[in-house]
C-alpha positions in Angstrom: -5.3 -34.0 34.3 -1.4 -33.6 34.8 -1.5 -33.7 30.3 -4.2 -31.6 30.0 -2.3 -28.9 32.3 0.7 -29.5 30.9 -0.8 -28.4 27.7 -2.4 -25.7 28.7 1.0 -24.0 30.1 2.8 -25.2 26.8 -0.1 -22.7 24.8 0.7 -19.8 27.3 4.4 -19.7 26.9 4.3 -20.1 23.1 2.0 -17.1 23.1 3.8 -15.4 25.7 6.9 -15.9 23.4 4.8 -15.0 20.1 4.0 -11.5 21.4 7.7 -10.8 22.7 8.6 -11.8 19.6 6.2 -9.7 17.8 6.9 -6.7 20.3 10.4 -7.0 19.6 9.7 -7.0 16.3 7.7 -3.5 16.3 10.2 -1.9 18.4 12.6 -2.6 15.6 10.6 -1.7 12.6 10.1 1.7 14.7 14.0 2.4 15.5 14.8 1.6 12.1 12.2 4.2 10.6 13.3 7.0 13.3 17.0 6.7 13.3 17.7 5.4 9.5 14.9 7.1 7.7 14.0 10.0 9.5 15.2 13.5 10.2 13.6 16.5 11.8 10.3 14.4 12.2 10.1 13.9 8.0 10.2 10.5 6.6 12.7 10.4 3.7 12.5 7.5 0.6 16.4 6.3 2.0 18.7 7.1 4.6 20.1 10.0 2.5 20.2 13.5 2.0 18.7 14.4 -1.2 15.9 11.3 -0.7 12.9 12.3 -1.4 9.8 12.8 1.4 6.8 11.4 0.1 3.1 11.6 1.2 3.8 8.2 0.3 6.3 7.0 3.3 4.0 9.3 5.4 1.1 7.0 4.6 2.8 3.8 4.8 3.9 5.1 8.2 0.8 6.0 9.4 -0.5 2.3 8.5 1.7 0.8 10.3 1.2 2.9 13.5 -2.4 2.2 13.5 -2.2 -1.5 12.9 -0.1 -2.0 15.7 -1.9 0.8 17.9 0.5 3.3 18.6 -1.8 6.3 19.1 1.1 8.9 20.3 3.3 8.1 17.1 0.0 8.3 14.7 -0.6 11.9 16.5 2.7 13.3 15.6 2.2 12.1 11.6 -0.8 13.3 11.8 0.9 16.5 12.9 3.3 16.3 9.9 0.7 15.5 7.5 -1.5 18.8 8.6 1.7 21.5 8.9 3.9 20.1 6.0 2.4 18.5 3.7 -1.5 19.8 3.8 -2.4 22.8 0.9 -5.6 24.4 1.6 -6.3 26.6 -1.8 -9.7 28.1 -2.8 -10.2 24.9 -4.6 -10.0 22.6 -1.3 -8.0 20.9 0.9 -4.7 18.4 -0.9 -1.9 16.3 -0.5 1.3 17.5 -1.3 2.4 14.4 -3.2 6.6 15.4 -2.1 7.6 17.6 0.2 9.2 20.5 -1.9 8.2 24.3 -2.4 7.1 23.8 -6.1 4.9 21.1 -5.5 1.2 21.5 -6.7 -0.3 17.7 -7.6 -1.4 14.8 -5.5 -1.4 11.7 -6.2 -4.8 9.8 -5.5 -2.8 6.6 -4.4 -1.6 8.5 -1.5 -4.8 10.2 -0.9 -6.6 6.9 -0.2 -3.9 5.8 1.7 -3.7 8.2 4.0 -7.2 9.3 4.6 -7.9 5.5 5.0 -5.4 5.4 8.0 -6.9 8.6 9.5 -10.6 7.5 9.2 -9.2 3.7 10.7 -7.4 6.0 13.3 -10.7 8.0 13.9 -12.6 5.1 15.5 -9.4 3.3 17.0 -7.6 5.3 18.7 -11.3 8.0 19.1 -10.1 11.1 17.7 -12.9 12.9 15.7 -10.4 15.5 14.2 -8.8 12.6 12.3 -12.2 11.4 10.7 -13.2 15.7 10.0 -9.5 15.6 8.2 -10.2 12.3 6.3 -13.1 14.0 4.6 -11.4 16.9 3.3 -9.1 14.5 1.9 -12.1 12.8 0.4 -13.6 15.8 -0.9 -10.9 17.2 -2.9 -11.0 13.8 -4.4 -14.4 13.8 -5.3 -14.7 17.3 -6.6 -11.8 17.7 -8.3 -10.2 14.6 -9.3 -12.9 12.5 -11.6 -13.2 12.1 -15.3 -16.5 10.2 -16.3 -17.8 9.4 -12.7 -14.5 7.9 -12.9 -11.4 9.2 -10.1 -7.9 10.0 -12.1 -4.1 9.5 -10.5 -3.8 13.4 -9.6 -4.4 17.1 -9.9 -2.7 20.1 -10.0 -4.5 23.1 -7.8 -2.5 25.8 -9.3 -3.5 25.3 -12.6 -7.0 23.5 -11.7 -6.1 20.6 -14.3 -6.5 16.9 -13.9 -4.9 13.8 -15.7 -7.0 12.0 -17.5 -5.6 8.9 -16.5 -6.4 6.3 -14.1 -3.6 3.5 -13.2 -5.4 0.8 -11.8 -2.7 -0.3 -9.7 -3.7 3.2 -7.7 -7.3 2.0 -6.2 -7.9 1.2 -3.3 -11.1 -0.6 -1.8 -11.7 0.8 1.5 -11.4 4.1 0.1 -14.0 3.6 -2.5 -16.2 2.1 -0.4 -16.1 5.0 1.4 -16.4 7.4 -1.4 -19.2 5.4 -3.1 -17.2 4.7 -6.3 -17.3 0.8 -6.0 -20.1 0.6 -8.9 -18.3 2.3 -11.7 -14.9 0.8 -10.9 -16.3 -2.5 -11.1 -17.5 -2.4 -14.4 -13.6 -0.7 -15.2 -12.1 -3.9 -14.2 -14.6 -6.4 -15.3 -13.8 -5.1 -18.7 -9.7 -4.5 -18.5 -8.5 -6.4 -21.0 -5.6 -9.3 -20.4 -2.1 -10.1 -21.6 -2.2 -13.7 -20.4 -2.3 -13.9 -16.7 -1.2 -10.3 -16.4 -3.7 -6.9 -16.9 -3.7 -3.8 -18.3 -2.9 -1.4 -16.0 -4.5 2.2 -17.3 -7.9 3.4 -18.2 -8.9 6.6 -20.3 -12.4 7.1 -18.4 -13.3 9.8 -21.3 -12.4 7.2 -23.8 -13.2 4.5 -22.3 -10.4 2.5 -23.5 -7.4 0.9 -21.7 -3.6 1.3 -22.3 -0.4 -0.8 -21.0 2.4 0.8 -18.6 5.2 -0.6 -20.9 4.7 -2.8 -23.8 7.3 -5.2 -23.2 7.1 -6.2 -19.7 5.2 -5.9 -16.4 6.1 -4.6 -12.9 4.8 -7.2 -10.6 4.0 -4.9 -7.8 1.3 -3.3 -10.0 0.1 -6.7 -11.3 -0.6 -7.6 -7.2 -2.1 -4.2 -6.5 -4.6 -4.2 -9.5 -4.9 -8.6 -8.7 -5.9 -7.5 -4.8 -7.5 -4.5 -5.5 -9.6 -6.7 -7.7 -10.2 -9.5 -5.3 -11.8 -7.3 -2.7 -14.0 -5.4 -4.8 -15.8 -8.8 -6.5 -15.3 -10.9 -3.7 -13.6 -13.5 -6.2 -9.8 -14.5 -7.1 -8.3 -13.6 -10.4 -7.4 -17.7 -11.4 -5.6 -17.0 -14.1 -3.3 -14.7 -11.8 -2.8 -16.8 -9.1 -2.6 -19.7 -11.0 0.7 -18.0 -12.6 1.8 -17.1 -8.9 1.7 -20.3 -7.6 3.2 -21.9 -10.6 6.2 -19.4 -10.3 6.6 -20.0 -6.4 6.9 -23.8 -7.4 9.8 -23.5 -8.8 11.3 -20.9 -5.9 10.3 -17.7 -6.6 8.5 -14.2 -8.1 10.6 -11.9 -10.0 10.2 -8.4 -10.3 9.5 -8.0 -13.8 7.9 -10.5 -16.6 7.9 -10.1 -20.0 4.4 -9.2 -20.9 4.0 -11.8 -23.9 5.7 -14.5 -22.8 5.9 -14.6 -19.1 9.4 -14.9 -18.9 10.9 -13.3 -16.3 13.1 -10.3 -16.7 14.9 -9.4 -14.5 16.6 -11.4 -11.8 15.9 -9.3 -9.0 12.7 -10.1 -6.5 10.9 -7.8 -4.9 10.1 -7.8 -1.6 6.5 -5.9 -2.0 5.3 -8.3 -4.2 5.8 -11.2 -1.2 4.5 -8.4 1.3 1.1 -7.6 -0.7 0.4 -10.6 -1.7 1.1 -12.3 1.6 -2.5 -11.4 3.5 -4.4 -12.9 0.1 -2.8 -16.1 -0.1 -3.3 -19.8 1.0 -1.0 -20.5 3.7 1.3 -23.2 2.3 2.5 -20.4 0.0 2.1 -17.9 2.5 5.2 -19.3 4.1 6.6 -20.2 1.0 6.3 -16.3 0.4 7.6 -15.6 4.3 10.9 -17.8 3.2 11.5 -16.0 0.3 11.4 -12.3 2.6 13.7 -13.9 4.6 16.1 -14.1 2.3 15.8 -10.7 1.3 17.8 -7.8 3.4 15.8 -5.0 3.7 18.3 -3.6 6.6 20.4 -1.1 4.8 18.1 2.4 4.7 20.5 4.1 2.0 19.6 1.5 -0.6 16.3 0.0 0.6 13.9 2.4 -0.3 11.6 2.4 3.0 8.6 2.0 0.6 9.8 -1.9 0.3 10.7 -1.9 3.9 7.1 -0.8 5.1 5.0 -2.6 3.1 7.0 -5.8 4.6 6.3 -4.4 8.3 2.7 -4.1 7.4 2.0 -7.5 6.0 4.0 -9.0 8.6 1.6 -7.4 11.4 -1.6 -8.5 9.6 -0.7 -11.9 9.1 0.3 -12.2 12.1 -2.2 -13.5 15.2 -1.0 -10.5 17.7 -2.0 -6.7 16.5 
């Protein structure tokens, strides 16, 4: 009886200490966004002044806020989002892709992202005006930025032109899901051709034919996005990815550029996005092979960490963790 008590108090205090910890940890993340990367309520790229503000960092922000709940801070981007960044023009409602006067494109990446955070923020935190302003976001999307049934990186609303591009390392599975474009994309990335482990990363829906980034080498953090991206949409792992992954983590680490044809690496810089988006979709022996490797990498210094890198490692540190 004494044992059995005795490990029942053990599981409370290392619980108790988990969420301190994780509190703690929130707290931090939050003071380092609002005294190092923010001024006058705008999120900049760095702790600079001639960084750039990006719908971007205002997504990635508002992520974060809803996955650890923090409904006041969500308000007041949501705020931000609606009187700075929002263009309502006779052709719909956008997103301001940077924050300056000349501005006139979006950029569908940051679109999904940040509708996705208002429509999660709709039922979390009840607020129907965030789910009414999630659909205009949608909208503009689906009447203004598809080629072929097929949605394309961004559009300009002063000229009423579209790219006729889609990176795949842009898509997003919630908000297709939501948008009912799962079908077509499928059949987009069933067909990508391969270099190796690694994909192509554009398609020309008018085309239909698919292009590389850069000839010579790959950015990993669009290898992951297009690998997850992937993942959720089939419901199956890209093996001949992941197999390359965990081969690469066996001998210590993922690099932040691979040449293309020979999957050497180069560069001899990591990349701290790469651990963080790939953290949530791998096994957990090299999940915490992953977690040593961000440990390792400072990501305190806000005039050379761009906050992009410093997000993404707040957010996939909250959803693997067993407290949100």
């Amino acid at each position: 009886m004494k044992k059995r008590l005795f490990a029942v108090i053990l599981i409370v205090v290392l619980l108790g200490g988990l969420i301190v910890f994780m509190t703690r940890q929130k707290d931090l993340i939050i003071k380092q966004v609002e005294t190092k990367y923010m001024k006058d309520g705008l999120i900049r790229a760095y702790d600079r002044e001639d960084a750039q503000r990006l719908s971007e960092s205002l997504g990635q922000y508002m992520v974060y806020l809803l996955e650890i709940g923090d409904a006041k801070r969500f308000a007041e981007q949501a705020a931000i989002l609606r009187e700075q960044f929002l263009v309502t023009s006779n052709e719909g409602d956008f997103v301001k892709w940077e924050l300056t006067p000349k501005t006139s494109t979006n950029a569908i990446v940051d679109d999904f992202r940040i509708s996705n955070a208002l429509s999660g923020a709709a039922k979390r935190f009840d607020e129907p005006d965030y789910r009414q302003l999630s659909r205009r976001i949608d909208d503009g999307i689906l009447k203004h930025m598809k080629v072929s049934g097929i949605p394309v990186d961004f559009y300009d609303w002063k000229l009423d032109l579209k790219t006729k591009e889609l990176r795949l390392n842009y898509l997003d599975a919630t908000a297709l899901e939501r948008l009912k474009l799962v079908e077509p994309i499928l059949k987009v990335l069933k067909a990508a051709p391969r270099s190796g482990p690694f994909f192509h990363e554009i398609y020309l829906p008018k085309e239909d034919q698919y292009k590389v980034a850069d000839d010579k080498e790959v950015n990993m953090i669009d290898q992951a996005l297009i690998a997850i991206v992937s993942e959720e949409l089939t419901g199956k792992r890209d093996q001949d990815f992941y197999t390359f992954i965990n081969e690469e983590m066996k001998k210590g680490k993922l690099y932040a550029r691979y040449d293309r044809s020979t999957t050497v690496p180069r560069s001899n810089d990591e990349s701290s996005s790469v651990y963080a988006l790939l953290l949530p979709y791998v096994p957990k022996d090299l999940q915490l092979k992953m977690i040593e490797r961000l440990d390792q990498i400072d990501l305190t210094d806000a005039e050379t960490t761009h906050i992009f890198d410093f997000l993404n490692e707040a957010i996939a540190r909250v959803e693997t963790s067993t407290d949100k």
